[in-house]
N, C-alpha and C positions, 0 to 999 in steps of 0.2 A: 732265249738261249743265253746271250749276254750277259741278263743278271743272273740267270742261274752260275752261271759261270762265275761273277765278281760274289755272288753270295756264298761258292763253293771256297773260292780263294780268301774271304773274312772267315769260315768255318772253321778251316781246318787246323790252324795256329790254336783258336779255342779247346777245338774236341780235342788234341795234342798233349795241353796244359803250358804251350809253350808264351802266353803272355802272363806277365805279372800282372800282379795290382794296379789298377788305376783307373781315371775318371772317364777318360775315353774313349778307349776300346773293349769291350766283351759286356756279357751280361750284366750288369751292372743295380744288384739288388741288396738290400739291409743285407740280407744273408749273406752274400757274395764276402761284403765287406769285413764281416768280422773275424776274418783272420786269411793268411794265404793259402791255408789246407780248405777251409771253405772257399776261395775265390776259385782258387783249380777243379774242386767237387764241382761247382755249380756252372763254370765257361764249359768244361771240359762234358759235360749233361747235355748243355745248349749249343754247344757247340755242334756235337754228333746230332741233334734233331736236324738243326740247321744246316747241317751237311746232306740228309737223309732228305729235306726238303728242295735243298740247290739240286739234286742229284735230276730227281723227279722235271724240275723247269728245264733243266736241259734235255732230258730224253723228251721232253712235250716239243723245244725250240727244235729240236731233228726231226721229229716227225713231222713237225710242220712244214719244214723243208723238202721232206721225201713225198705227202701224200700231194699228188695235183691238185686234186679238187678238196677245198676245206669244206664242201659240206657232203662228202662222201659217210656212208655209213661207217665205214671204217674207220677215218678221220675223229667222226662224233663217240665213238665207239672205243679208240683210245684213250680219247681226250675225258671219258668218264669213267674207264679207269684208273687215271692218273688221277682222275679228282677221288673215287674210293681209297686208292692206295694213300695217295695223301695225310686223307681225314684220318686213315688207319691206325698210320705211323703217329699223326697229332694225340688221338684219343689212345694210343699206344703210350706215347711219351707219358703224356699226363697222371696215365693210373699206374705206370711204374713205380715200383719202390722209388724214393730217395736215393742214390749213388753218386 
């Protein structure tokens, strides 16, 4: 839940467009670089996965806290749909257009 958390709080400035250019904070690709209308296209892309990903570890970090027993059905039964939902949004990202 924690890193979801610090991962949620590095996303959000990205998917935003609120950092500039530079070497060491946000996605940081050939593309990114070649201008600041591409660094903001491509933080502000990676950004929102990465948001969409922090989201996910913190509802898993809370349920881990609510269910007693971690090897309940229920438990195992969240915990693989967070991992479907996951891979979803990943392979979602992926074969999106460009924006």
């Amino acid at each position: 839940m924690i890193i979801g958390a610090a991962l949620l709080v590095l996303a959000l400035p990205l998917a935003f467009g609120a950092v500039p250019m530079n070497r060491a904070y946000g996605f940081r690709t050939a593309e990114a670089f070649k201008s600041p209308a591409d660094w903001r296209r491509v933080n502000a892309r990676g950004g929102r996965f990465l948001a969409c990903e922090a989201l996910i570890l913190v509802v898993a970090g809370i349920a881990g806290f609510l269910v007693p027993d971690i090897g309940s059905p229920a438990y195992i039964g969240l915990s693989l749909i967070l991992l479907v939902l996951s891979s979803a949004i990943g392979l979602g990202h992926s074969l999106s257009p460009k924006s």
